[in-house]
N, C-alpha and C positions, 0 to 999 in steps of 0.2 A: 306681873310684867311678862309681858309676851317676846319670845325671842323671833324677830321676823326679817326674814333672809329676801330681797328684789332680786332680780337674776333677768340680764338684758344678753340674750342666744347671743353668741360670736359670732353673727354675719358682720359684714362689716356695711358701718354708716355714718350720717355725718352728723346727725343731730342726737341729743344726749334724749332718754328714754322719759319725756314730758309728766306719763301716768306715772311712772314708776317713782319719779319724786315729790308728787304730790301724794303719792300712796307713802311714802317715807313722812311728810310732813304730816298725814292723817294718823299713823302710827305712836310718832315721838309725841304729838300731843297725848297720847294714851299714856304716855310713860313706858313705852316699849322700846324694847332695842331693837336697835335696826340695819344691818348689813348688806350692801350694794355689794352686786359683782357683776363684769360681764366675762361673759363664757362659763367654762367650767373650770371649777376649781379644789383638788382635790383637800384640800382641808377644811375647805367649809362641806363638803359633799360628808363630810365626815363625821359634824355634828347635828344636834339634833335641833331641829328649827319646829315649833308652833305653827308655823305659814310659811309656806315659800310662795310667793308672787312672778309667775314669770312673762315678760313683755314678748309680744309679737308681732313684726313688721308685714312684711309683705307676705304673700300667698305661696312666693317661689322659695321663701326659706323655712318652708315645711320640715325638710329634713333637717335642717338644721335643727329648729324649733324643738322638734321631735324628740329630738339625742337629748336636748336640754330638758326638757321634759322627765324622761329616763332616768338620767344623770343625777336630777336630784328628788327625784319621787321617792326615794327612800328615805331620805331624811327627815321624814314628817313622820306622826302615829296612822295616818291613813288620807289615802289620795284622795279625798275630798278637801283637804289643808292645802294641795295645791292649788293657787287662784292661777285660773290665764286668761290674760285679756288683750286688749288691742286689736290691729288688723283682721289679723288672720283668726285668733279667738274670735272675731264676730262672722265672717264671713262663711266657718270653717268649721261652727259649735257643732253642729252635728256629727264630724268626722273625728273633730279631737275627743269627744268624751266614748267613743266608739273605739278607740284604741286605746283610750286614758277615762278611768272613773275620776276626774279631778273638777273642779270648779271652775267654769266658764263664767267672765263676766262678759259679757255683749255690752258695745256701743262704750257709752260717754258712761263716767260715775257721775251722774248729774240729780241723782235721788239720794234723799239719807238714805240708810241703813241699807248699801247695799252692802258692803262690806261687813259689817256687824248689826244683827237685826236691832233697833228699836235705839240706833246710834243717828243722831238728829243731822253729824255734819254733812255738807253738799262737799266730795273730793274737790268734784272738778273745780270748785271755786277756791283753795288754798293754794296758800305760796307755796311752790315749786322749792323743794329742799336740794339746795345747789350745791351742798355739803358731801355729798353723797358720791357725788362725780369726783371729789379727790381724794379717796380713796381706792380710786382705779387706774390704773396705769394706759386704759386707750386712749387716745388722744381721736374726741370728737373734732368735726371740721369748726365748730362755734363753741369757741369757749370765752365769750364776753360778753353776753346779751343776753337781754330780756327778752324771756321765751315765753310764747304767749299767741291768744288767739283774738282775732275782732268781729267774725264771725263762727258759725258752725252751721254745719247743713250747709243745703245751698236750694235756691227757690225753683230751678230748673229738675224735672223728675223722667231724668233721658233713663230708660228702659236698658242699657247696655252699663248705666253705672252704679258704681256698690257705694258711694257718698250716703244715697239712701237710707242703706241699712247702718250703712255708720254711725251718722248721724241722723237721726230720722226727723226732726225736727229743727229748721230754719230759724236760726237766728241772727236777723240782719245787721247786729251790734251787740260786740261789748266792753263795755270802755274800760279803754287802755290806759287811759290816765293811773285809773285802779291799781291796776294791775303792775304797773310800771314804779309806783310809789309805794307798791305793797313789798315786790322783790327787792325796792332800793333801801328802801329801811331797814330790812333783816339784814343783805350781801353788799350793802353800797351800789355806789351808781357803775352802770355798765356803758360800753361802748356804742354796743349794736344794739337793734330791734330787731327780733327772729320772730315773725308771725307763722303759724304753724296752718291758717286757715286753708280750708279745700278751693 
């Protein structure tokens, strides 16, 4: 069992960090343990974690990102155990591993084993571990809805946007029903629908 620490930087936002608990959910089927935090936290900074995962929004919360980065790069046996992914890990791979030897995932977990070589699951296709969020004390702007996407990509390839490298591949649907009966089964049924698409 692997002890595995999610870590969502203290900038402040509305929506609860999508990857980071499907990365929870891809975990606890391992039989791993698995601890959510946002910001930094000096007691978890303290122990020693197999993986820290850490999420990143925007471009403009570099320093933020950064500190967070820092903050818990020592808790691991060596900075390739840190994964960073999201916005800015994609937009930004070349600059974070230039300051940080750690593990960049770029784009979407939309392939097996990117997480763990020769691991068959697809991330981005499990339910969303909603359990994870109450163990935190920020209060996101949504906290009753099925979070979730009906596209990815987008079919328009305007030269000024980074949807692109995002998402690099367009896809015009995917069904929500799915998705919506998969999260009500595990969490019960929710209020709201939160699409997260570009």
């Amino acid at each position: 069992m692997r002890r595995i620490l999610l870590v969502e930087p203290g900038y402040l936002n509305k929506y609860p960090p999508l990857g980071l608990m499907k990365i929870s959910t891809y975990h606890k089927r391992l039989g791993d343990s698995v601890t959510f935090v946002k910001g930094r936290d000096a007691s978890l900074r303290g122990q020693p974690w197999d993986r820290v995962y850490v999420a990143t929004l925007f471009t403009f919360f570099w320093r933020e990102t950064i500190e967070t980065i820092k903050y818990y790069g020592r808790s691991v046996r060596s900075p390739e155990d840190v994964f960073v992914g999201g916005i800015l890990a994609t937009l930004l791979q070349d600059e974070l591993v230039r300051h940080f030897p750690v593990t960049v995932i770029a784009g979407v977990l939309d392939k097996p084993g990117i997480l763990d070589k020769g691991n068959r699951t697809i991330v981005d296709h499990l339910i969303p571990d909603y359990r994870i969020l109450e163990s935190s004390s920020y209060l996101y702007g949504v906290d009753n809805a099925y979070i979730g996407y009906a596209t990815r990509g987008c079919p328009n390839r305007c030269p000024f946007c980074a949807v692109r490298t995002l998402e690099p591949q367009f896809i015009d649907y995917m069904p929500l029903r799915n998705q919506v009966k998969g999260i009500e089964a595990v969490y019960g049924p929710k209020r709201d629908l939160l699409l997260l698409d570009n």
